[in-house]
N, C-alpha and C positions, 0 to 999 in steps of 0.2 A: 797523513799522506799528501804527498803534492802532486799534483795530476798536470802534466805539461801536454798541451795541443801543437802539433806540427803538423799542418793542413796540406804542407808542400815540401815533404820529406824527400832527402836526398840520399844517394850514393856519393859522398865527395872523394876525388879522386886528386892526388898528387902528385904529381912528374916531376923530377929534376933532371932536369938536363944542362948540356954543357954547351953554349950557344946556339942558342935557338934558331933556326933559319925557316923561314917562310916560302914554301912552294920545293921544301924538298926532304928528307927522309932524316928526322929525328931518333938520334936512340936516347930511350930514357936509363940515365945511369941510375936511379932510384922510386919504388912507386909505392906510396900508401893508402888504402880504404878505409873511412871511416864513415859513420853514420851521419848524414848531412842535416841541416835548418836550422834553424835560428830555437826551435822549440826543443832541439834535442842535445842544441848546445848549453841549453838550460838546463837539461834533465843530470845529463853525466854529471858534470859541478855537484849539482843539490845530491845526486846520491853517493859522490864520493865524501860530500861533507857527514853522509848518515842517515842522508833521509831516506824514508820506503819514498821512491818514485816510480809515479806510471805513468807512461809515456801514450799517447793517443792522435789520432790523427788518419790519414789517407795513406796508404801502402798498397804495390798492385805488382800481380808478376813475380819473379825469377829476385826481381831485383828490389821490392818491397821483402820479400824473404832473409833476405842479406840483412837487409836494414834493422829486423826483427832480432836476427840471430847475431849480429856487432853487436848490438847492446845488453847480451847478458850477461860479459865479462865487465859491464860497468854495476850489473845488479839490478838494473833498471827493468821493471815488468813492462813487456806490452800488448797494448790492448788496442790495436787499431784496425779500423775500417779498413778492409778490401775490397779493389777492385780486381777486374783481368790485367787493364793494360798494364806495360811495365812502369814501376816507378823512376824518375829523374834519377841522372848523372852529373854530375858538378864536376868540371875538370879545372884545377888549377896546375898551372906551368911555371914551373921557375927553375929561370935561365943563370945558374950558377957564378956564368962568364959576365954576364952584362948586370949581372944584379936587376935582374925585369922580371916582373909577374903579370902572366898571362892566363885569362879564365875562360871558358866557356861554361855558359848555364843551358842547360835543356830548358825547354819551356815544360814538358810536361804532360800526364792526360789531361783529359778532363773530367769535372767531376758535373754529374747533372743533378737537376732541382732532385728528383729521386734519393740518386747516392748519398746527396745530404741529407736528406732528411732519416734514410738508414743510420746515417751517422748521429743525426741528432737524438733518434731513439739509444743508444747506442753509450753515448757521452753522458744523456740525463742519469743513467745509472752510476756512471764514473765519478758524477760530482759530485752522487748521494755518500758516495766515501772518502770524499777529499777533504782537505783543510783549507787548502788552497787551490786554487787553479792556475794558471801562468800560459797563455796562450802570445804566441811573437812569431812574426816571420810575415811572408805573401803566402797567397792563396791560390789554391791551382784555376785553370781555366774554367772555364764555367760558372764559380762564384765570383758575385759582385760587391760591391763593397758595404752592404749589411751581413754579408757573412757571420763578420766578430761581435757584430752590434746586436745580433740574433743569439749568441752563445754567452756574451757578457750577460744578458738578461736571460741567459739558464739557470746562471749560477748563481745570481742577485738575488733571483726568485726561490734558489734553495737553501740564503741564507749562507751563503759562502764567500769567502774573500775571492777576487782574480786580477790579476797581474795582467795587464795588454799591453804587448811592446810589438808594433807594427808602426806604418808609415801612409804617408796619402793618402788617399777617398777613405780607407780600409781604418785610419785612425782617427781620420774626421767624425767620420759616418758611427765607429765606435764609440769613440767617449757620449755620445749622446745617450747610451745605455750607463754609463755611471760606472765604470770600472774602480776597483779600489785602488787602482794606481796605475801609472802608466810612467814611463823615461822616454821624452822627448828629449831628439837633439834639438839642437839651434833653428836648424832650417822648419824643422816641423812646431817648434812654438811658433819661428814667424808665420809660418802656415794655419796656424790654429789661431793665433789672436790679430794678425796684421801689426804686429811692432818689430821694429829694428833689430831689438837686442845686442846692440851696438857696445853697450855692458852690464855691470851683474848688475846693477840696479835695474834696469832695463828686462830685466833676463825674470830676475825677482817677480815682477810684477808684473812682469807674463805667465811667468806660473801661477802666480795668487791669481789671475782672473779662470785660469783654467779650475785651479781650485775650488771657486768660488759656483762654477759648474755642475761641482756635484762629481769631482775628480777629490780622494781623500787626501791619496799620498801624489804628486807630483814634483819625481826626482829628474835633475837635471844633471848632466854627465860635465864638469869641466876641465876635461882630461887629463893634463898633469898637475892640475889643482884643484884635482879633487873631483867632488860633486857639491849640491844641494839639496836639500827635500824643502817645500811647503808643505803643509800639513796644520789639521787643526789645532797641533801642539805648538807648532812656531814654525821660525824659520830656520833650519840647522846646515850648516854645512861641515862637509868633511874631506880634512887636509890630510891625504897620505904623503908615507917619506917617498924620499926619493929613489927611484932601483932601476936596474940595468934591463930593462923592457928587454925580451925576446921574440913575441910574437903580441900585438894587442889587438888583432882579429880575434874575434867570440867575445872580450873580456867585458862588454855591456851584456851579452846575455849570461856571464858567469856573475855577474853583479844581478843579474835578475834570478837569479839561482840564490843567492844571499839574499835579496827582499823575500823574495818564495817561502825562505827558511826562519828567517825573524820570523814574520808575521804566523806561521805554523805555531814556533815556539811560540808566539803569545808577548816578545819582546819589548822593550819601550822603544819609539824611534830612535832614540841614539843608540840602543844597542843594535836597532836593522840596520842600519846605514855602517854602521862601524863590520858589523858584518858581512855585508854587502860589497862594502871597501875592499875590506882584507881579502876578500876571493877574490874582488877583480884583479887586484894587485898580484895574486900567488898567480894569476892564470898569466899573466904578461909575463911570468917569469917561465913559462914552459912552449916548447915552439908547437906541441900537439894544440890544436884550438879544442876549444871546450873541457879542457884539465888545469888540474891543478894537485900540488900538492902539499900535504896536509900541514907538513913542518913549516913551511912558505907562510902559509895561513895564520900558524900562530905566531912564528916570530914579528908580524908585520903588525899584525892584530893589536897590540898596545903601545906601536907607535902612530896610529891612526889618532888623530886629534878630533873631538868634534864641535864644533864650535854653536853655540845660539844667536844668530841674528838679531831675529828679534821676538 
């Protein structure tokens, strides 16, 4: 089972409209709901590839209800912590005429030292059945940036794999608990080590020192070429073909959905990464964020190359 944490789940919301104007009365020619964050856009992937997923995390209200009830037409179980208030709205805008996209984020409830720690009673049974854990996104208000670093070492402690793909204090302050893997961008290695990474050697050897951390797997995204992992086995990168992108919003946490899923399976890193690949890739080919489909998958699948560094 792969147990995905979304601490700051959404309602995301979609408008098309046909030129957008500012300070006067928009009709939206099109609207879609679906289940929002970064942790749930991990989930739908991993279980449309097959796996039992359960989803977890903070949900509250009318509108945590929704969020519960979108995702059982993906399969996905959930098991998350309530609150009263209502949960976050994500509104993104796109203006048909101008080709522009425009967002509003809610900021959110808050959750307090209490609610967490309900949660934390909560989760340590969650992990006791998991294989994996995969926790990614921000955190609601109220938690500070030991949040992740406090949940990494749940699962450490239970002897389980877990996936962190977060950002600032939230990713700093986590890797100190030793996650079995995390995907840094660019910005967030220079933040993690102070180097340039000006190029892949550069990049390289910014991940081996994260590595070297006490981080197992650190995979690096290098968008239309690929990726790379570090890792105790070596250093592997992997070259996908080329394809007519339609939407590549979500497609890092659909590749977290593929790590999620190798390391379940028990795979060698080249077959994770190759895995991993192939669903980011299928997912860029569907303009839904957090989907993919399954023929996508496999026809890409064996033309993914993966190459040994070193």
């Amino acid at each position: 089972m792969i147990l995905t944490v979304t601490l700051n789940a959404a309602i995301d919301k979609r408008y098309v409209v046909e030129g957008f104007q500012i300070g006067e009365v928009n009709r939206v020619k099109e609207c879609a709901y679906t289940p929002g964050g970064k942790g749930l856009n991990v989930s739908k992937p991993a279980a449309i590839a097959g796996a039992e997923v359960v989803a977890t995390g903070f949900v509250g209200g009318h509108a945590g209800n929704y969020i519960e009830a979108s995702l059982k037409p993906f399969h996905v179980e959930s098991a998350f912590y309530h609150l009263e208030a209502e949960s976050r709205s994500c509104i993104n805008i796109w203006d048909e005429v101008n080709k522009v996209q425009t967002e509003f984020l809610e900021p959110g409830f808050t959750v307090t030292e209490e609610d967490f720690q309900g949660f934390i009673e909560k989760f340590k049974g969650l992990v006791e059945k998991a294989d994996v854990v995969a926790m990614s996104g921000s955190v609601p208000k109220g938690l500070d940036g030991t949040a992740y670093q406090r949940l990494v070492k749940i699962v450490k402690d239970a002897g389980k794999k877990v996936i962190l793909d977060t950002s600032g204090k939230l990713l700093e302050m986590g890797i100190e608990a030793c996650p079995t893997m995390i995907k840094p961008n660019i910005d967030e290695i220079r933040m993690l080590t102070g180097k340039n990474c000006d190029d892949m050697n550069d990049m390289i050897e910014a991940a081996k020192e994260i590595h070297r951390r006490g981080v197992e797997i650190v995979a690096v995204s290098l968008g239309g070429d690929g990726s790379f992992v570090v890792c105790d086995q070596g250093i592997y990168q992997a070259k996908v073909p080329k394809i007519d992108a339609v939407n590549t919003v979500g497609c890092g946490d659909s590749m977290i959905a593929g790590f999620a899923l190798g390391l379940s399976e028990g795979l060698s890193i080249e077959g994770i990464l190759r895995k991993a690949s192939a669903i980011s890739a299928a997912a860029a080919l569907r303009e839904e964020t957090g989907f993919f489909v399954k023929e996508d998958m496999e026809r890409i699948f064996p033309e993914i190359e993966i190459l040994k560094l070193k």
